[in-house]
Phi, psi and omega in degrees: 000136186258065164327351161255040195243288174328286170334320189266342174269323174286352174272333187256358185256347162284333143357285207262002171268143197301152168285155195080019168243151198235174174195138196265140134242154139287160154299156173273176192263197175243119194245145210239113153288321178191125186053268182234056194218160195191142176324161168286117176272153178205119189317154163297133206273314172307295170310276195335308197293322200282327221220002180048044207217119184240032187275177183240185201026060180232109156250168172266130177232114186238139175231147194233109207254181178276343186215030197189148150242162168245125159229132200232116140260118212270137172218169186274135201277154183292161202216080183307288176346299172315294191300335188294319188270316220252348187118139165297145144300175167291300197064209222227341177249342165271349174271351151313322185267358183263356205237108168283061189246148171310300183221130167290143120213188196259152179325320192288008177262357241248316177294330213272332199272342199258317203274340168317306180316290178343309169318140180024037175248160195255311196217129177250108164272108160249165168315060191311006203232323205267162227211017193284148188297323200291323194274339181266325119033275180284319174283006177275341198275325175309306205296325203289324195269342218236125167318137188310292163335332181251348189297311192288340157290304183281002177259149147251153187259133180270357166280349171314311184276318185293303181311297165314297192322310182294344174319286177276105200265159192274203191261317155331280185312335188286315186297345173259338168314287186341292177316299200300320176276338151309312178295309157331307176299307180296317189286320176289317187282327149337302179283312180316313179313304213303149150332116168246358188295127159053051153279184172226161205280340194259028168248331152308304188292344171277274180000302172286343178268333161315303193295304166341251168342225186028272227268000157101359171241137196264344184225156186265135188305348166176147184335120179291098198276119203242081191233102133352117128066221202275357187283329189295012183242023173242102163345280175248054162296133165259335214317308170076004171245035199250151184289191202226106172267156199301324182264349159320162144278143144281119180252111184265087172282098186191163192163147203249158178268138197231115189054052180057002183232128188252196222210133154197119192227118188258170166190146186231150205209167153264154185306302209283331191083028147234156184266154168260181177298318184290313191296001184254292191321319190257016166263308183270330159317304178269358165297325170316312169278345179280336189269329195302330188269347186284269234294034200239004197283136102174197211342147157112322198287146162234157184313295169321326170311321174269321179305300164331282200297327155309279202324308201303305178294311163318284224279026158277307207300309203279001165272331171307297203272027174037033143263356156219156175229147202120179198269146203278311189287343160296325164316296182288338167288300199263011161030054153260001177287328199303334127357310204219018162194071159295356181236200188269172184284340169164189183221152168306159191219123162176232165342305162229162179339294184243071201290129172277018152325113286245141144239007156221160186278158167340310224267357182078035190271098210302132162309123163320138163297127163244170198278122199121340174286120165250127180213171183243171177226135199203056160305146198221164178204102201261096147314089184290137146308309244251008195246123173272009130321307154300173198273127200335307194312313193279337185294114194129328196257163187196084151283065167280136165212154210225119156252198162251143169221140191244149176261142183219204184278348179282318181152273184210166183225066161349093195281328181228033159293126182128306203292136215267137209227306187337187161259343192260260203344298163293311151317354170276296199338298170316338237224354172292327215286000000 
């Protein structure tokens, strides 16, 4: 692990903080699934990126004097009774020697050491969102220091700097997305191959988690989504428990997370591994448009720019094959496309799934694509069976299909190129088995 890459990020995000200020982040907390039992932990995508660190009950505490900085990390103390059920700690004298921060102590030093911090400082970044007690804690200690009137000026959100930063991923950061898509890859092709007629949807998705875990990323980067037939026409179906018909479609969302870094690839395939006409016709309309908008990526471009242009090339295809009628740019003013391609053309991608990075500026300006951007493009086309407004043939499909794209000076890098997307690639896939 390359602590100074963490160094070098906790040196630019003290940078860019006002002077005379200090700024808290936490470890995430540990979340109770039921009575006395709690989720598989997973760090805070903010802490991890600044401090490489993947215990809980841990913070970062950075402080900014008028001519000097501090970065001080609090880790949770060795506890033998604890480490027996839950695992070793770091503690407090090996996290000296691995963190190239100025001073370790341990959490329980974290009110008395914060309020100490606190003198003469002007402006606090904290968590505006998290509700953890050590952090409501700390702001009764600020409200104590900071005139009532002045506390909503002087609080800042400290991921507001963190967030920015993440936009732009290093080569470090790329290379492991890559990785993260390699394993990704081998789990969709796996599947595309394998028999599915009269499977059930949650036998696929152990497959993609089998494959996962095998392969060395212990978790899938968000719930995998196995939607049969008309369930593709529920966004964000989980359910995963419908048999599989012969004649369907699959809409497959899924990708693991690798080293904190995620994955995210939708395809959609028929059970049987042939397409039917229709399902071919509304299948190559949006592959059409996911490659026409992926080459048009790079530096300068805006998001909204690709959004337009997905919409436009759908409601063309969908006035062609008469799931809608009318003139397309009167359609698209009056968003009737938006009916059968409701959501957006894509998202940042990177620590998560739906990496929360900034898409406008302070001033509510949309942010440029830059070299360095990782986002996905995932154009869709949701058929409801049940709307009888369609054409009898279409009712019932649900296409999405998504790759990653890293933007670069050149333009762009498909990141999950080699996963097979074609109507001939995925039917050879099938044709193996």
């Amino acid at each position: 692990m390359d602590e100074q890459l963490y160094k070098s990020r906790r040196t630019t995000y003290l940078a860019r903080m006002k002077k005379r200020s200090i700024a808290l982040f936490f470890s995430a907390p540990l979340k109770t699934r039921s009575n006395d039992t709690e989720y598989p932990y997973r760090q805070d995508s903010d802490f991890y990126y600044l401090t490489g660190f993947k215990e809980d009950n841990s913070v970062l505490l950075l402080i900014k004097e008028k001519n000097s900085t501090q970065e001080i990390l609090f880790v949770q103390k060795k506890d033998p009774t604890l480490e027996l059920w839950t695992g070793k700690r770091l503690g407090e004298k090996e996290a000296k020697k691995r963190f190239l921060v100025d001073k370790v102590y341990t959490t329980e030093e974290l009110h008395v050491r914060v309020n100490n911090s606190l003198l003469g400082k002007k402006k606090f970044y904290l968590d505006l969102v998290c509700e953890e007690k050590n952090l409501l804690h700390v702001r009764k200690l600020i409200k104590k220091r900071v005139k009532k009137s002045l506390y909503k000026k002087s609080t800042l959100h400290v991921r507001d700097i963190s967030q920015k930063m993440r936009a732009i991923k290093t080569s470090h950061e790329i290379e492991l997305i890559k990785k993260a898509l390699m394993i990704t890859k081998d789990a969709h092709h796996k599947v595309m191959a394998m028999p599915k007629i009269g499977r059930f949807e949650y036998e696929l998705q152990a497959e993609f988690e089998y494959e996962f875990k095998k392969n060395g990323a212990y978790s899938d980067a968000y719930t995998t989504i196995i939607a049969g037939g008309d369930n593709g026409n529920t966004l964000h179906y989980i359910n995963n428990s419908q048999k599989l018909i012969d004649t369907e479609l699959i809409l497959i969302d899924a990708g693991c997370e690798y080293e904190m870094y995620a994955s995210d690839i939708t395809r959609t395939i028929p059970v049987n591994g042939k397409f039917s006409e229709a399902q071919k016709e509304v299948y190559e309309l949006v592959l059409a448009t996911e490659m026409k908008v992926i080459e048009t990526i790079q530096e300068g471009v805006l998001r909204s720019d690709l959004q337009l242009m997905a919409r436009e090339l759908l409601c063309e295809g969908m006035v062609a094959l008469g799931i809608l009628e009318g003139d397309v740019a009167e359609l698209i003013k009056e968003e009737k496309d938006r009916k059968y391609f409701p959501h957006g053309i894509g998202h940042w991608m990177g620590l998560d799934v739906h990496d929360p990075c900034p898409y406008k500026d302070k001033k509510g300006r949309e942010i440029p694509l830059a070299d360095g951007m990782v986002m996905t493009i995932e154009p869709g086309l949701y058929l409801p069976l049940d709307d009888a407004n369609l054409p009898e043939k279409y009712r019932g499909i649900a296409v999405r299909i998504e790759d990653n794209i890293l933007v670069t000076k050149e333009g762009y890098e498909n990141l999950s190129f080699g996963i097979a997307k074609t109507v001939e690639e995925i039917e050879a896939l099938y044709s193996r088995t």
